[in-house]
N, C-alpha and C positions, 0 to 999 in steps of 0.2 A: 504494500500500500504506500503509494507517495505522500509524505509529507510537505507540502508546498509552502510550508512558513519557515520549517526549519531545514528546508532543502536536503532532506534525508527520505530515505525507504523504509519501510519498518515490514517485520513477517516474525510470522510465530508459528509456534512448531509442536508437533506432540511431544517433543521432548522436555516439555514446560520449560521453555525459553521467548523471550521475544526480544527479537535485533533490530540494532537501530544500524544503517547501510551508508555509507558514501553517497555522494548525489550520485557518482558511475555507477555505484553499485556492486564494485569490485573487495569493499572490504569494508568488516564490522567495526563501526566506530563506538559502539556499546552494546552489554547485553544483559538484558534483564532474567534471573531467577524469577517463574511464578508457580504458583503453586501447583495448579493442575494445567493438562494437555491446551494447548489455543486452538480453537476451534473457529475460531473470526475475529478480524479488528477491523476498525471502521475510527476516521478521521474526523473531528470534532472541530472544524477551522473558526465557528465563531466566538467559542470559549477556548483554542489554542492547546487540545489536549486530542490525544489519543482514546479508542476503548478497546478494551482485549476479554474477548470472552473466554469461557471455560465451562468446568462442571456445571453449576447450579448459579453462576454470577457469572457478573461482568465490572472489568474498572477501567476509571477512568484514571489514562496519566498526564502529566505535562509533556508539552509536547517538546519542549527544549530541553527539560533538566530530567525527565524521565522519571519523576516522583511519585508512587500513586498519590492520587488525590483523593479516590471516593472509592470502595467496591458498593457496587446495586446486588444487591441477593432480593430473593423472593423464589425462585424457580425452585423447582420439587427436580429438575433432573436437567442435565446437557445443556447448555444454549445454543446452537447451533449458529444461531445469526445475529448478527447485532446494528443495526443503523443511526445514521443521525438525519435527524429532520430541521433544517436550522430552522424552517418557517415557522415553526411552532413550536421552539427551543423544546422538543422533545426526541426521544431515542426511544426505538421499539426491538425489541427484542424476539427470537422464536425459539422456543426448545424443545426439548423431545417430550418435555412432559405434558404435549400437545396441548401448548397454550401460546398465546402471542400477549405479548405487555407491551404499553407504552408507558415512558416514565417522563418526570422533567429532565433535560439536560442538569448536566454538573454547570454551577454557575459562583463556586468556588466559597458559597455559605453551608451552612451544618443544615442538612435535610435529614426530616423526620422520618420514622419508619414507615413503612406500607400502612395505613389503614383500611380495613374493610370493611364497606357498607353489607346490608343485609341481601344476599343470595336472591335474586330477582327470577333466573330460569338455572333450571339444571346445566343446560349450554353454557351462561355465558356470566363472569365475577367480575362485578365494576368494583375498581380499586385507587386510591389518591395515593398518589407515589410525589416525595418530595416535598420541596419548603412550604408550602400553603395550597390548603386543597384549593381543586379549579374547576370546574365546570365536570362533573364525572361521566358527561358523556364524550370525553375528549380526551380521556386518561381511564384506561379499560384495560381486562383482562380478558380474552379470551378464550376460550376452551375450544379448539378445531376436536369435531367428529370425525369418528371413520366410518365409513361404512361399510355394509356387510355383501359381496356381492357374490 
């Protein structure tokens, strides 16, 4: 993944590492220890940080000093995907525990934990992720079905 502010490449690995690359690309100018396998990272350019998913989280780092900033937990299993939405200073996430989250971006204050309002359908968990609830039909939880064929 390019980083276009700090003129680096970044990639993560199952061998819970993520590199930060030369602009050529020829050689590692740092490498981060994480905890479990990276299964996605996705560039944060309006808040100037990186995310790097894994098992059950995702965090966000700086995108210069390579610091974490935040880990987002909530997932019951894998993340697989992780995005940034700058329109709507939010990040959504997909995991295997067949749910999609939208969260607020890191915007580098102390965010609260998940709250959960009361179970509406067995399908689908509206949830307020982040510094001040907001509109819950804008910050949801998902539940993807399967079907039986």
């Amino acid at each position: 993944m390019w980083n276009e502010d700090a003129g680096t490449w970044i990639s993560g690995s199952e061998d819970c590492t993520v590199r930060i690359w030369s602009a050529d690309g020829l050689s590692c100018v740092h490498k981060l220890d994480v905890v479990n396998p990276v299964t996605s990272i996705n560039i944060d350019k309006t808040n100037k940080c990186f995310l790097v998913a894994g098992e059950n989280e995702y965090s966000a780092y700086n995108g210069f000093t390579y610091v974490k900033l935040r880990s987002f937990t909530g997932h019951n299993d894998l993340v697989h995907k992780v995005i940034h939405v700058p329109q709507l200073s939010q990040y959504i996430t997909a995991s295997r525990d067949k749910t999609l989250r939208v969260w607020h971006s890191y915007t580098g204050g102390v965010q609260k934990p998940v709250e959960e309002s009361a179970e509406t359908d067995s399908d689908v968990k509206r949830q307020v992720v982040g510094d001040e609830p907001i509109n819950q039909e804008s910050v949801e939880t998902h539940r993807i079905g399967t079907s039986s064929n």
